[in-house]
C-alpha positions as CSV (number, residue, x, y, z in Angstrom):
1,X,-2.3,-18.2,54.8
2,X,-5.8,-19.3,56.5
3,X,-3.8,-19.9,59.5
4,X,-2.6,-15.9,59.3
5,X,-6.4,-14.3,59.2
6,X,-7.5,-17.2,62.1
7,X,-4.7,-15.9,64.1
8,X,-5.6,-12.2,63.5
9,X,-9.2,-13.1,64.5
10,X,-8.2,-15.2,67.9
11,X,-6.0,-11.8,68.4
12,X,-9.0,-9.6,68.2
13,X,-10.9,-12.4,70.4
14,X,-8.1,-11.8,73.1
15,X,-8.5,-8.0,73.4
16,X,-12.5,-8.3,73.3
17,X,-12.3,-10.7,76.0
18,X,-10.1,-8.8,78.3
19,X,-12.4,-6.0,77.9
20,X,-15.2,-8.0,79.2
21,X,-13.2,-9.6,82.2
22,X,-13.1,-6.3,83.2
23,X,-16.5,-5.4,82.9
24,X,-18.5,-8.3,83.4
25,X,-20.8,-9.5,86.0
26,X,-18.8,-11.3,88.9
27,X,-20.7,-14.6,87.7
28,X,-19.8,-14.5,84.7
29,X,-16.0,-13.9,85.5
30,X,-15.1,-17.8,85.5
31,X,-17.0,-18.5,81.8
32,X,-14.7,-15.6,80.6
33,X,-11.7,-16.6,82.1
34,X,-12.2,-19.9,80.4
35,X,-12.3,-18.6,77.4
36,X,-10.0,-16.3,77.2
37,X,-7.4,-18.8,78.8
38,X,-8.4,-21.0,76.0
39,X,-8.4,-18.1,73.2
40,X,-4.5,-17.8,74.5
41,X,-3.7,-21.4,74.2
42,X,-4.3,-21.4,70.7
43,X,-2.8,-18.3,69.8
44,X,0.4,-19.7,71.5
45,X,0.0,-22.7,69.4
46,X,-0.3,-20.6,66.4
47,X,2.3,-18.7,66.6
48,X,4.5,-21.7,67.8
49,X,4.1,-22.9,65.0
50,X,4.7,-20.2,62.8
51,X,8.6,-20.5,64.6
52,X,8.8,-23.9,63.8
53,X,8.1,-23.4,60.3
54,X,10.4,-20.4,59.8
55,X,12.6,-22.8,61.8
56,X,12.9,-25.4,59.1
57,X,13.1,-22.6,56.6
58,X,16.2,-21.4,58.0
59,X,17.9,-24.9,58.2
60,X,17.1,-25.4,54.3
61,X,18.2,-22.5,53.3
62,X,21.4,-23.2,54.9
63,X,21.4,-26.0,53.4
64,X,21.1,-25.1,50.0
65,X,23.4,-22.4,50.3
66,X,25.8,-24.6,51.5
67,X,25.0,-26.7,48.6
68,X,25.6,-23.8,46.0
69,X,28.8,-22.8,47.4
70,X,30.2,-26.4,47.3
71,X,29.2,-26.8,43.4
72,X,30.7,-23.5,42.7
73,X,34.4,-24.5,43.8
């Protein structure tokens, strides 16, 4: 659940930073880009993860299902 509102806030992060690539001082445009480059790499991780959890969900429910219908025959 933590993970949810830290994702939501590196979300916001993303769009705030955007915003200031496009309005900030050319020597400041690298320090930005760094950021927001890293702000993306965790929001990818994030959210990868989030698949590989709704991943493994999927494969136990199948599995239990299966499970159910073989101790109903």
């Amino acid at each position: 659940m933590a993970e949810q509102g830290r994702l939501a806030k590196l979300k916001q992060l993303e769009t705030e930073l955007r915003a200031s690539l496009d309005e900030a001082d050319p020597r400041s445009i690298a320090a930005i880009a760094r950021q927001y480059r890293e702000t993306i790499r965790e929001i990818d991780e994030l959210e990868k993860d989030d698949g590989d959890i709704d991943e493994i969900a999927r494969i136990l429910n199948e599995r239990q299902s299966r499970a159910d219908a073989s101790g109903r025959s």
